[in-house]
FIMI-456443 format. One record per residue (C-alpha): residue number from 1; residue in three letters; x, y, z. Coordinates in steps of 0.2 Angstrom, whole numbers, padded with zeros to 4 digits, always signed. Each point is the difference from the previous one (the first is absolute). Example, Ala and Ser with C-alpha at 12.3 -4.5 7.8 and 13.67 -1.06 7.14 Angstrom:
<atoms>
<1 'ALA' <+0062 -0022 +0039>>
<2 'SER' <+0006 +0017 -0003>>
</atoms>
This chain:
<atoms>
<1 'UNK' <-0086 -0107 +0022>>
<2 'UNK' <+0008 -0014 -0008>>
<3 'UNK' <+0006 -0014 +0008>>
<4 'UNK' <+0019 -0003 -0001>>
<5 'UNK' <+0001 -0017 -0011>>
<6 'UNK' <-0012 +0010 -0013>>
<7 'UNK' <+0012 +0015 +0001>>
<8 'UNK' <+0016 -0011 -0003>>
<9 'UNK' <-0007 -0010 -0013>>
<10 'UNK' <-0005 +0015 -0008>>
<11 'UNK' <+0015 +0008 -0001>>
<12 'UNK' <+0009 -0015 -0005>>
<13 'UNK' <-0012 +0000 -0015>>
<14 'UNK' <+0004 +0019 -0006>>
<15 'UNK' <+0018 -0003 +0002>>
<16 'UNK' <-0001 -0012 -0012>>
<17 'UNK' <-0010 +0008 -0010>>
<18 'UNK' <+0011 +0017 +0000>>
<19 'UNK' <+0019 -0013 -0004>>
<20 'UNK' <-0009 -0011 -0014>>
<21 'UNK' <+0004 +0007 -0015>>
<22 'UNK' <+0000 +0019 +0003>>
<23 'UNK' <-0005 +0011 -0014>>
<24 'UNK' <+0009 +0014 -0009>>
<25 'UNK' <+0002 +0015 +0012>>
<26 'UNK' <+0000 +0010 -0017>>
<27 'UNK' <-0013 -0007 -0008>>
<28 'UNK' <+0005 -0018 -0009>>
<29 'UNK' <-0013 +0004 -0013>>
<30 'UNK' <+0009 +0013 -0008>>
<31 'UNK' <+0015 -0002 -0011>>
<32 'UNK' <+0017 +0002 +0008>>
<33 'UNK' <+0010 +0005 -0017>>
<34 'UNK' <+0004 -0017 -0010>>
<35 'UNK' <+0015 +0012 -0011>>
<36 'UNK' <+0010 +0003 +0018>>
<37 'UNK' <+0013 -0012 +0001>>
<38 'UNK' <+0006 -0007 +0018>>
<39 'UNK' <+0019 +0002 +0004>>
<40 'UNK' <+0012 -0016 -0007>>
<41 'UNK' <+0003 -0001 +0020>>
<42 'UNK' <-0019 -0004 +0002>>
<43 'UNK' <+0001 -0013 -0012>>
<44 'UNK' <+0014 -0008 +0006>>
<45 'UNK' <-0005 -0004 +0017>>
<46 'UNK' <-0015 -0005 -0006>>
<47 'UNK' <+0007 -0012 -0012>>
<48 'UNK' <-0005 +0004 -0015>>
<49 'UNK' <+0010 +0004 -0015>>
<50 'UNK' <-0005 +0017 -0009>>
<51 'UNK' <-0010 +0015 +0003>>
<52 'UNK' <-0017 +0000 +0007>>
<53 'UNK' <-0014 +0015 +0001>>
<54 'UNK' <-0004 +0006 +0015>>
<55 'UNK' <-0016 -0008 +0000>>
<56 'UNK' <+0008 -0016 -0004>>
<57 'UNK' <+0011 +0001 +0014>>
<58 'UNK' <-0014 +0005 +0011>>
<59 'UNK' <-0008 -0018 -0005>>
<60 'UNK' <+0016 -0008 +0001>>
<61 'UNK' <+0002 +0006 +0016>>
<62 'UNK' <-0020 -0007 +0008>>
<63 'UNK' <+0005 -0016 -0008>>
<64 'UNK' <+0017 -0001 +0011>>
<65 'UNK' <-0015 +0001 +0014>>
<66 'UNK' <-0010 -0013 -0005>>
<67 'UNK' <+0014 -0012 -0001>>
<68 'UNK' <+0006 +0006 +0018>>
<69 'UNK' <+0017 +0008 -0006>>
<70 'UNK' <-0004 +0014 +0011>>
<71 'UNK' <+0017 +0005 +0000>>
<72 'UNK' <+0002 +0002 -0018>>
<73 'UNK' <-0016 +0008 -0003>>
<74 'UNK' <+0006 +0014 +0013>>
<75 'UNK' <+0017 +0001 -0008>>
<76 'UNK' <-0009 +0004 -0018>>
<77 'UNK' <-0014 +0010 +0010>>
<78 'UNK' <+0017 +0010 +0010>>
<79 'UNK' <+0008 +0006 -0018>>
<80 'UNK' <-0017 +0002 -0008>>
<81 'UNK' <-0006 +0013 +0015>>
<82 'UNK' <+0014 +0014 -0010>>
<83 'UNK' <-0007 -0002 -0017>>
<84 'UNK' <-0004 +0015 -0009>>
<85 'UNK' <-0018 -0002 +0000>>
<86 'UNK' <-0010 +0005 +0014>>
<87 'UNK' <-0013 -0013 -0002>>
<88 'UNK' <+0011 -0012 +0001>>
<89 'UNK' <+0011 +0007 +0015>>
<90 'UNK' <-0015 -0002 +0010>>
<91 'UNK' <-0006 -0017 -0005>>
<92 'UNK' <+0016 -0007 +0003>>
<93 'UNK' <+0002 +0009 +0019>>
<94 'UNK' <-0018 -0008 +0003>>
<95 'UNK' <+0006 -0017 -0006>>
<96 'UNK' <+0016 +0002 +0011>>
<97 'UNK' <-0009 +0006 +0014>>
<98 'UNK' <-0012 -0016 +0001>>
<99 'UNK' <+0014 -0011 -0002>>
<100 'UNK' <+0010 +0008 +0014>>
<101 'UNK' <-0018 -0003 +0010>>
<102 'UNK' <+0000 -0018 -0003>>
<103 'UNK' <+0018 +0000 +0005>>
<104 'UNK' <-0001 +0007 +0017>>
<105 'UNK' <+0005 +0016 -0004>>
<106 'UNK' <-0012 +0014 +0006>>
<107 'UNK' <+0012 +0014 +0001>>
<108 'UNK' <+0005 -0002 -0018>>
<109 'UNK' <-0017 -0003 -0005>>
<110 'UNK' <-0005 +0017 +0008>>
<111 'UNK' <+0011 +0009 -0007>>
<112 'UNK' <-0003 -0005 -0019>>
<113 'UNK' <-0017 +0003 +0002>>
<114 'UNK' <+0002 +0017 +0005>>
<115 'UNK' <+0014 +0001 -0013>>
<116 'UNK' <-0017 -0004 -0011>>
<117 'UNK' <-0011 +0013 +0008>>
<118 'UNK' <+0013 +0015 +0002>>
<119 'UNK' <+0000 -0002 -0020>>
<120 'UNK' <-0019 -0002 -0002>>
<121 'UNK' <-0010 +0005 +0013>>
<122 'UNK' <-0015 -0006 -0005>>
<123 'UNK' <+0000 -0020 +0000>>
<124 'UNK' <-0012 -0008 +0012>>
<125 'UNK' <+0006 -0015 -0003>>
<126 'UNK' <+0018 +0004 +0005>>
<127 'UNK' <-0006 +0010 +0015>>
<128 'UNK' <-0010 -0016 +0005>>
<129 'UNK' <+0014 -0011 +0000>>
<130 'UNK' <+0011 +0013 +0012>>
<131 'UNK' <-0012 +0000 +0012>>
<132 'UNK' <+0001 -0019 -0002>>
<133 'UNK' <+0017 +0002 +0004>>
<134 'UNK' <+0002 +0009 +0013>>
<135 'UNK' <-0014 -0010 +0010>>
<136 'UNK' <+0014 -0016 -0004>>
<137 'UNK' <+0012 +0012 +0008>>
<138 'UNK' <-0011 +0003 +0015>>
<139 'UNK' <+0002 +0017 -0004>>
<140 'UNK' <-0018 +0002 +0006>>
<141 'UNK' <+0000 +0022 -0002>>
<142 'UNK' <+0004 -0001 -0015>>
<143 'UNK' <-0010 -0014 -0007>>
<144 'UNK' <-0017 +0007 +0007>>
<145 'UNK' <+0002 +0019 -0009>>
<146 'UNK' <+0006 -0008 -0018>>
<147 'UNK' <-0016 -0015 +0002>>
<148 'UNK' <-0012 +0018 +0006>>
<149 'UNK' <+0007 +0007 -0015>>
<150 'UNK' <-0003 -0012 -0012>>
<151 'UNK' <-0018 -0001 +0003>>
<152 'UNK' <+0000 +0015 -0009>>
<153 'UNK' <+0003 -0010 -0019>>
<154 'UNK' <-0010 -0009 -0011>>
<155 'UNK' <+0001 -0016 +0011>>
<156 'UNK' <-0012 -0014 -0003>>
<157 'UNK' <-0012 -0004 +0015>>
<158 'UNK' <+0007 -0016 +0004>>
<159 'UNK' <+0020 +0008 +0001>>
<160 'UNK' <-0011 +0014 +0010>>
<161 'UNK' <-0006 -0012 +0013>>
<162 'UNK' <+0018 -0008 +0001>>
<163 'UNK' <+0008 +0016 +0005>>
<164 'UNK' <-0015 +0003 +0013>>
<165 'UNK' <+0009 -0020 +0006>>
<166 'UNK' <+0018 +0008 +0000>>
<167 'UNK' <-0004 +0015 +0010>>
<168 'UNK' <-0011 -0010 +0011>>
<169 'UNK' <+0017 -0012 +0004>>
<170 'UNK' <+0010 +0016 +0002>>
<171 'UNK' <-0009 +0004 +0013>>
<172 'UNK' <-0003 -0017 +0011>>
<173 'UNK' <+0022 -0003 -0006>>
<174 'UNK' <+0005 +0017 +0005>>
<175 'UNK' <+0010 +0000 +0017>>
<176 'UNK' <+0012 +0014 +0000>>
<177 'UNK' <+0002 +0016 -0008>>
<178 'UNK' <+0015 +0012 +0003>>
<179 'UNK' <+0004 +0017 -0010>>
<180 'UNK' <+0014 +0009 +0003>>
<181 'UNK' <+0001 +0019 -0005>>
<182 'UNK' <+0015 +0012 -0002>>
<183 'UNK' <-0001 +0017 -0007>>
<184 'UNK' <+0008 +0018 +0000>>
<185 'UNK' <-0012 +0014 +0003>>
<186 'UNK' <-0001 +0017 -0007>>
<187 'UNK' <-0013 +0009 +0010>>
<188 'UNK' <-0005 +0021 -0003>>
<189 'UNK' <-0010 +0002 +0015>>
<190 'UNK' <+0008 -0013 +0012>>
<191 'UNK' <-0011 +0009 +0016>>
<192 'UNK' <-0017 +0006 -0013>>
<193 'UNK' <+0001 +0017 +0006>>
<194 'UNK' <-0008 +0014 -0009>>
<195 'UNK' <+0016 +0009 -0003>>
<196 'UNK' <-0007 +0017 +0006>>
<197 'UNK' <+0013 +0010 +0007>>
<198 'UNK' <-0010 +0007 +0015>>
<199 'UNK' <-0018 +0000 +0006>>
<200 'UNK' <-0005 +0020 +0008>>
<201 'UNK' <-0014 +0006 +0009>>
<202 'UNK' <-0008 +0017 +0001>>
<203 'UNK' <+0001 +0007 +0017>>
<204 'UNK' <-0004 +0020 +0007>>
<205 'UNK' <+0018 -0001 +0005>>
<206 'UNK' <+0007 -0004 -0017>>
<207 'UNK' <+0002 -0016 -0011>>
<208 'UNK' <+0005 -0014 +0009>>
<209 'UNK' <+0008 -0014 -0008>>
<210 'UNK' <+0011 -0019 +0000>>
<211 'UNK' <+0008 -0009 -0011>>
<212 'UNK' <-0006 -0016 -0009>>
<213 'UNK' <+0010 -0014 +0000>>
<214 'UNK' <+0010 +0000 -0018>>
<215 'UNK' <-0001 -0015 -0012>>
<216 'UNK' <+0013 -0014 +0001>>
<217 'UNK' <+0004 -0010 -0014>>
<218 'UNK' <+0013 -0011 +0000>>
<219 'UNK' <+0008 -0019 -0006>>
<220 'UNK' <-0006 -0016 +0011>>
<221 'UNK' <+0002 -0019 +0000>>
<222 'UNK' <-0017 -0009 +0001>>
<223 'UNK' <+0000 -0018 +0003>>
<224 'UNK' <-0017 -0012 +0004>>
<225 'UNK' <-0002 -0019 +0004>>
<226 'UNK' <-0015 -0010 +0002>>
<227 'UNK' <-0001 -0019 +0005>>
<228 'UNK' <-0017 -0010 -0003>>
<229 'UNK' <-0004 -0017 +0008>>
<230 'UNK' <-0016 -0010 -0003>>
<231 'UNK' <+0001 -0015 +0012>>
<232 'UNK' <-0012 -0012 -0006>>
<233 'UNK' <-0015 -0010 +0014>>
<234 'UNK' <-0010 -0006 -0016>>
<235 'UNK' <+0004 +0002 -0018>>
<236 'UNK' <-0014 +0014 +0000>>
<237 'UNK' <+0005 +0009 +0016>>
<238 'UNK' <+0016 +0006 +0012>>
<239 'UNK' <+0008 +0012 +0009>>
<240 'UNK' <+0009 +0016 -0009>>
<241 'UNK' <+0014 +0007 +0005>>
<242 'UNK' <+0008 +0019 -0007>>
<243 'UNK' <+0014 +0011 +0006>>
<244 'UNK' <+0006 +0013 -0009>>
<245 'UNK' <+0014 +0014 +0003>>
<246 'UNK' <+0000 +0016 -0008>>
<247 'UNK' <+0015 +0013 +0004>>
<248 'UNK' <+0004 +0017 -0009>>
<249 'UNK' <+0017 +0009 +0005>>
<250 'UNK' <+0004 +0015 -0006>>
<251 'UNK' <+0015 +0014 +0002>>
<252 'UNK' <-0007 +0008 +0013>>
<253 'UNK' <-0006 -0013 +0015>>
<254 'UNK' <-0015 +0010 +0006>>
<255 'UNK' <-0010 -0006 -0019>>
<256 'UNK' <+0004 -0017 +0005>>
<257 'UNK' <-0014 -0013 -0001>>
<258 'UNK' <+0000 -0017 +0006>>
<259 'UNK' <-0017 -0012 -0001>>
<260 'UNK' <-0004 -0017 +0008>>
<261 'UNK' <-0014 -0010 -0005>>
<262 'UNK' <-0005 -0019 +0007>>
<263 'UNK' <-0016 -0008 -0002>>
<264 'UNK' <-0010 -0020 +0002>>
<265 'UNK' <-0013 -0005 +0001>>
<266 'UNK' <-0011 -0015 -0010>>
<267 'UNK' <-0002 +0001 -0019>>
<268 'UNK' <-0012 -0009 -0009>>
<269 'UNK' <+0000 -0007 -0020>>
<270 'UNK' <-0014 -0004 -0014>>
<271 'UNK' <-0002 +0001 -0018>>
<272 'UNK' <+0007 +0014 -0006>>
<273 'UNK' <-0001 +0011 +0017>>
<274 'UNK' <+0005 +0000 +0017>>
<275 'UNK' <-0001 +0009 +0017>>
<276 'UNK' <+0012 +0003 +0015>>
<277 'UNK' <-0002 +0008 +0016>>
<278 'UNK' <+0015 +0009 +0010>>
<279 'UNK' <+0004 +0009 +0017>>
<280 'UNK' <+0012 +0011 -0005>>
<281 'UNK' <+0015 +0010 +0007>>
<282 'UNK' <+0008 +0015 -0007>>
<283 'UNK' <+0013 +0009 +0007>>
<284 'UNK' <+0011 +0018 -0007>>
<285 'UNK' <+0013 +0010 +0004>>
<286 'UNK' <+0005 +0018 -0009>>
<287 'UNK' <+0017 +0008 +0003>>
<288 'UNK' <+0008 -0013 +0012>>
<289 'UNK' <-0017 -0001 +0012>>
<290 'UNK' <-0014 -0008 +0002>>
<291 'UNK' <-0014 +0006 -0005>>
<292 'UNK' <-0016 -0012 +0001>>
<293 'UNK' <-0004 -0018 +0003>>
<294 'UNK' <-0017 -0008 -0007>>
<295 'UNK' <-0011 -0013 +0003>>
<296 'UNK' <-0015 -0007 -0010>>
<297 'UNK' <-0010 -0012 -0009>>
<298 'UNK' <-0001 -0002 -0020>>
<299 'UNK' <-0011 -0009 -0011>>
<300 'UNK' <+0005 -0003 -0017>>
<301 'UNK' <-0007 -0010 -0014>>
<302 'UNK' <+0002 -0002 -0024>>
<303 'UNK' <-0011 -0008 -0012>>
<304 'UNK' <+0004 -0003 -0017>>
<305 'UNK' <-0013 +0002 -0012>>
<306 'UNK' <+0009 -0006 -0017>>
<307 'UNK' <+0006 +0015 -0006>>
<308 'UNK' <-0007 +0012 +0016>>
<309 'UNK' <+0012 -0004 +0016>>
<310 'UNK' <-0006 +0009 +0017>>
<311 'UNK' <+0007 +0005 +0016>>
<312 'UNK' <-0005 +0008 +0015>>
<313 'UNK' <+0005 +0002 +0016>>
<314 'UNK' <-0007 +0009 +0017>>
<315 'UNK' <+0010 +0003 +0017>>
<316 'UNK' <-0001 +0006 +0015>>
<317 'UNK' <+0015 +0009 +0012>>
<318 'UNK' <+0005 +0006 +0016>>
<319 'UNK' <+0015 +0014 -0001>>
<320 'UNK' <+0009 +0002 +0013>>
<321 'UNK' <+0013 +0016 -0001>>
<322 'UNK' <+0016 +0000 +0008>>
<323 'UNK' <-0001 +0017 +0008>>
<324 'UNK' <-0013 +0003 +0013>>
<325 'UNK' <-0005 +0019 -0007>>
<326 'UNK' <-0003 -0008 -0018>>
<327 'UNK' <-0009 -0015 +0005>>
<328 'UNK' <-0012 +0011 +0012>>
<329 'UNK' <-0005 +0010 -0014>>
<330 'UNK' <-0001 -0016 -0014>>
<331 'UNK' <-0005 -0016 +0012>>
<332 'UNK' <-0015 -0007 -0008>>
<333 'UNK' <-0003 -0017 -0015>>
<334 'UNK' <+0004 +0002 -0020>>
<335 'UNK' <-0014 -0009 -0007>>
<336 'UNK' <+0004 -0004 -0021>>
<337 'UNK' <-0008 -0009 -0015>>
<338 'UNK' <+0003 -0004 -0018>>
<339 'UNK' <-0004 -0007 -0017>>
<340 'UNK' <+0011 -0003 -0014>>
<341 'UNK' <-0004 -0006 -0019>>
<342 'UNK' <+0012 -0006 -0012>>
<343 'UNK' <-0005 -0002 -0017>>
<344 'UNK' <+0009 -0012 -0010>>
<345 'UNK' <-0003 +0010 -0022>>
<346 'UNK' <+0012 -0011 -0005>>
<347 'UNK' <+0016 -0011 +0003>>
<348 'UNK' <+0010 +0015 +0000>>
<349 'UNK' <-0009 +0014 +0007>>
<350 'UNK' <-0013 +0000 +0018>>
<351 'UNK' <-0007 +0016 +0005>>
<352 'UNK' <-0005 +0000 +0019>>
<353 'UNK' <-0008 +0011 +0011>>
<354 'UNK' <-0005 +0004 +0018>>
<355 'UNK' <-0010 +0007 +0013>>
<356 'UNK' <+0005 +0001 +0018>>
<357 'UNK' <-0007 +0008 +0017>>
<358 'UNK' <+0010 +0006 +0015>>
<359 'UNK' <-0007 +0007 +0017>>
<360 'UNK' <+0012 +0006 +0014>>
<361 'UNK' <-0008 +0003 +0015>>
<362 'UNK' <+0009 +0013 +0014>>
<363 'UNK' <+0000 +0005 +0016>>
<364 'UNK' <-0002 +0019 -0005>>
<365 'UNK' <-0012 +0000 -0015>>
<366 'UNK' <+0008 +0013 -0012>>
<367 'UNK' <+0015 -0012 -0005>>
<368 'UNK' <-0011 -0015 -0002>>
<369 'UNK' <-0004 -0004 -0018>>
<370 'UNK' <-0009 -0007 -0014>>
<371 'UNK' <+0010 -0007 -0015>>
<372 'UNK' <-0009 -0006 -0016>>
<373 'UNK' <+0014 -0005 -0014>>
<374 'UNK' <-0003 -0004 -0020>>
<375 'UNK' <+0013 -0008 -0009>>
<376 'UNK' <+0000 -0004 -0019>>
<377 'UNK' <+0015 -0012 -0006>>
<378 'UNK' <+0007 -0005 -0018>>
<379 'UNK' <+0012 -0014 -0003>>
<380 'UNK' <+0006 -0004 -0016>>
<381 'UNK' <+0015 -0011 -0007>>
<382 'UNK' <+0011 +0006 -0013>>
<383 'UNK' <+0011 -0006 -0011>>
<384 'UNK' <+0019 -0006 +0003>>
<385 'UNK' <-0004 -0005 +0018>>
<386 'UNK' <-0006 +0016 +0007>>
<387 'UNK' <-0017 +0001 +0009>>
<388 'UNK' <-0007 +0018 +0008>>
<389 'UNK' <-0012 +0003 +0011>>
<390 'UNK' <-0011 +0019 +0003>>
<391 'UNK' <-0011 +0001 +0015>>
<392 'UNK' <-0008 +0018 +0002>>
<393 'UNK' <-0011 +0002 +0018>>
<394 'UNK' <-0008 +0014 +0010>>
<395 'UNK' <-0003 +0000 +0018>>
<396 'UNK' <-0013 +0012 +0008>>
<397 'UNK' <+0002 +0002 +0019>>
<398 'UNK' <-0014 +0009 +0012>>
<399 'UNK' <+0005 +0003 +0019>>
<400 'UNK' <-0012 -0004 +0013>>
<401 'UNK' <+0000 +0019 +0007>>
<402 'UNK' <+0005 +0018 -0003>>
<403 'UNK' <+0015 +0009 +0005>>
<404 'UNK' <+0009 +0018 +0001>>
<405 'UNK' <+0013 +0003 -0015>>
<406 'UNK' <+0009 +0014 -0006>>
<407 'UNK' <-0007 +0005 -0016>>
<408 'UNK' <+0013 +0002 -0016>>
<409 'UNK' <-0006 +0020 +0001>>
<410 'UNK' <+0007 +0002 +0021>>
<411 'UNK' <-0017 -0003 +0009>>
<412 'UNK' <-0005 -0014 +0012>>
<413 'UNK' <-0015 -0009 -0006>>
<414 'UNK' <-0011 -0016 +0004>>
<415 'UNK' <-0004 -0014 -0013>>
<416 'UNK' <-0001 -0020 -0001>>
<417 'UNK' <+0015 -0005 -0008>>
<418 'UNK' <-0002 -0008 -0017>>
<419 'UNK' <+0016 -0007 -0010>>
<420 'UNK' <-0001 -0007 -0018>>
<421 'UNK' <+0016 -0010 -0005>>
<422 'UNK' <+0005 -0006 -0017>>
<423 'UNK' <+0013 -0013 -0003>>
<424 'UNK' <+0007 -0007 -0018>>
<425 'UNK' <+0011 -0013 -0001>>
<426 'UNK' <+0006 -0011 -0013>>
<427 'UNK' <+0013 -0014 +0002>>
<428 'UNK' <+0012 -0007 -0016>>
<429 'UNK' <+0007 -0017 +0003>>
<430 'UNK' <+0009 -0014 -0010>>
<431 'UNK' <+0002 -0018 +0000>>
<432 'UNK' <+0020 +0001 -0006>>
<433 'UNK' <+0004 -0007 +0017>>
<434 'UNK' <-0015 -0013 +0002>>
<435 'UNK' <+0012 -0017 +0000>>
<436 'UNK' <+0007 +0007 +0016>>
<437 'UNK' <-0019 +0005 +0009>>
<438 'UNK' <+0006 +0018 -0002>>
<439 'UNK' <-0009 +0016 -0009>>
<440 'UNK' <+0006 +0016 -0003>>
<441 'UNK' <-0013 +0011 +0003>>
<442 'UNK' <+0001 +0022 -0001>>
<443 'UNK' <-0016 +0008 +0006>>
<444 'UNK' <-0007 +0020 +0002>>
<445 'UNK' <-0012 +0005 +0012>>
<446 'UNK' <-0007 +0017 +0000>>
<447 'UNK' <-0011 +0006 +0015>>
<448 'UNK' <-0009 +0017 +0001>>
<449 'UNK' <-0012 +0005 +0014>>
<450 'UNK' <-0014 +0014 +0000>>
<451 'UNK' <-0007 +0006 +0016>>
<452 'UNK' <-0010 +0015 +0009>>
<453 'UNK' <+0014 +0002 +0011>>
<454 'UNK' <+0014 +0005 -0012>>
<455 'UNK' <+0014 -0004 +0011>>
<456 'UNK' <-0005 -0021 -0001>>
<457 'UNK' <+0003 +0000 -0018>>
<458 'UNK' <+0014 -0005 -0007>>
<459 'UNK' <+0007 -0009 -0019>>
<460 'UNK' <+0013 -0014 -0001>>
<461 'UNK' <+0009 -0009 -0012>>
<462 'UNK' <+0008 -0017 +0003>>
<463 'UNK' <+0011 -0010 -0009>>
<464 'UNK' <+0008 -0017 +0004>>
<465 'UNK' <+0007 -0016 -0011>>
<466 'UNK' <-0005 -0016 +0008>>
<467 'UNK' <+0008 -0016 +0000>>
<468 'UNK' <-0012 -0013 +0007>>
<469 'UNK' <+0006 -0017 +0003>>
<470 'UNK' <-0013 -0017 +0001>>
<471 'UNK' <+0005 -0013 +0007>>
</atoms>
């Protein structure tokens, strides 16, 4: 662990190096166009009488720097960023962007640096600075995911190792994180019912049937919050803190859905990794009613292994249901555990996947379960600000004991229930909004599960646009 004097000074020295004389977020090597002239306006701010290239006005504008005219050199570096030439464009934003940094003036600084990026996606260097910025900002969320991503360029080891010395601040600064979500919901199978119209049985007296409940689809508000707290004993160790809220209404109030999550416990940091430890409490309603509280313990821990990050978690609960029949049948623990890897390919694009155990013990055997879930993830950012993110995952589920069903052909039968689900989802976003901590996002979720017992499966398509707001 490092001790805090070395830490500081270490950073100090990075900063340092990262604002003295930055280099061209284009690629200063190559020629900018010495034919293209810069606007009469350019030249006039500057001082100088006539017409100068582009490349001369680019140098022009690094000797304002050197000399201090910081405002000057921004002015040129301002009406240079809408010349015709792309190269150009971008070198000026970067230049601007780094003065605005020297200035005070994070926000700007952010936002011409992804100005930068939503035209070309693929400069490190420009990425690198971001994350700079937003760590300035204390916009810590933010700053980890762009300083994970870039470990996925051509970086020299030593700017490796300093990145390794920003995320290691970020998470000994870090005090509070709050997300705020807002979304509408369009849902196909609000209640994941089958959709069968009736379920019949065989009898000597005749066919005897019922009818299944229908399929409700509908329009809904969904809304989330979470609140994080690390209150620090020692620079390596403290207390966390997380609440979360999660509601879902609908048209109809019976669908309704409404989540409460609070946990603490102590939390402990290293190099590149930590662990915390929780008790937990969970409590739901659905339509208006309670419907179960929960208590238990989790156990959570994340490496990072330059480019490989991985998590994994394990947890234990006690449910207890709100009606008296229910918890009878369902009393017993949930016992879970999982492992995720992320994969950083390049400084735009991670690929993550995951493994993850669930056992629900019960009272009566037959509705206890085994869970086992795979899950393989693509993220990749695109051009113009977007980013998308595909995650496709299969969960096979075992019960614990056999039960009498009713057969798709009208007979009574006995069998172990066995359920496979398949989910896909993918997720657009966009950063159009990022100046004000807010992104746009519009996700799809598909669900379809197979079972034995035909009347447990079901498919369901979900579609929502998120707004999620940082702050």
């Amino acid at each position: 662990m490092f001790a805090e004097p070395f830490r500081r000074s270490a950073l100090s020295v990075l900063f340092l190096l990262v604002l003295s004389s930055p280099p061209s977020a284009a690629g200063a090597e190559q020629e900018t166009g010495a034919g293209a002239p810069a606007s009469p306006a350019v030249m006039e701010q500057a001082g100088v009488q006539g017409l100068l290239s582009s490349r001369e006005a680019l140098f022009l504008g690094n000797s304002l720097i050197a000399q201090g005219r910081l405002d000057e050199a921004a002015e040129l570096y301002q009406q240079l960023t809408i010349s015709i030439e792309p190269a150009v464009r971008i070198e000026a934003a970067f230049q601007l962007a780094h003065i605005r940094l020297n200035q005070g003036n994070v926000r700007q600084a952010i936002q011409l640096f992804w100005e930068i990026l939503d035209r070309d996606p693929t400069l490190t260097r420009v990425r690198l600075d971001l994350a700079r910025a937003y760590f300035l900002d204390k916009n810590y969320e933010d700053a980890t995911f762009q300083f994970e991503l870039v470990k996925g360029g051509d970086l020299p080891p030593e700017v490796q190792a300093n990145v390794d010395l920003f995320l290691d601040a970020i998470r000994h600064q870090k005090t509070w994180t709050i997300d705020f979500a807002l979304s509408p919901v369009l849902d196909s199978n609000i209640n994941q019912v089958s959709g069968g119209r009736e379920e019949c049985i065989d009898t000597a007296f005749g066919t005897l049937c019922r009818p299944l409940d229908e399929q409700a689809s509908g329009a809904g508000i969904n809304g989330a919050v979470t609140v994080n707290h690390f209150w620090r004993f020692h620079q390596d160790w403290g207390l966390r803190s997380t609440v979360s809220a999660y509601a879902v209404a609908y048209e109809e109030e019976e669908y309704n859905d409404y989540i409460l999550y609070a946990a603490m416990g102590p939390r402990y940091l290293w190099d590149n990794g930590e662990a915390s430890l929780q008790p937990t409490f969970f409590k739901r309603w659905i339509g208006e009613q309670s419907y179960q509280d929960q208590y238990g313990l989790r156990f959570e821990t994340r490496q990072n292994f330059n480019r490989l990050i991985l998590s994994a978690s394990a947890g234990i609960a006690f449910p207890k249901y709100s009606d008296s029949y229910v918890h009878s049948v369902l009393k017993g623990e949930v016992w879970d555990a999982s492992i995720q890897a992320r994969y950083i390919l390049t400084d735009r694009t991670f690929i993550q996947a995951g493994l993850g155990f669930e056992q629900e013990n019960t009272k009566v055997n037959a509705y206890g379960n085994n869970n086992w879930r795979y899950s393989l993830g693509v993220y990749q950012i695109l051009p113009y600000g977007f980013s998308l993110f595909a995650e496709g995952s299969l969960t096979a589920t075992r019960y614990h004991a056999s039960r009498w069903f009713i057969t798709k052909d009208n007979r009574i039968d006995e069998a172990v229930r066995k359920d496979k689900t398949w989910q896909f989802s993918t997720t657009l976003s966009s950063n159009v909004f990022d100046k004000w901590n807010l992104t746009p996002m519009l996700g799809f979720t598909y669900t379809e599960r197979e079972s034995n017992m035909w009347t447990n499966e079901y498919d369901r398509s979900r579609i929502t646009f998120l707004l999620n707001y940082r702050f």
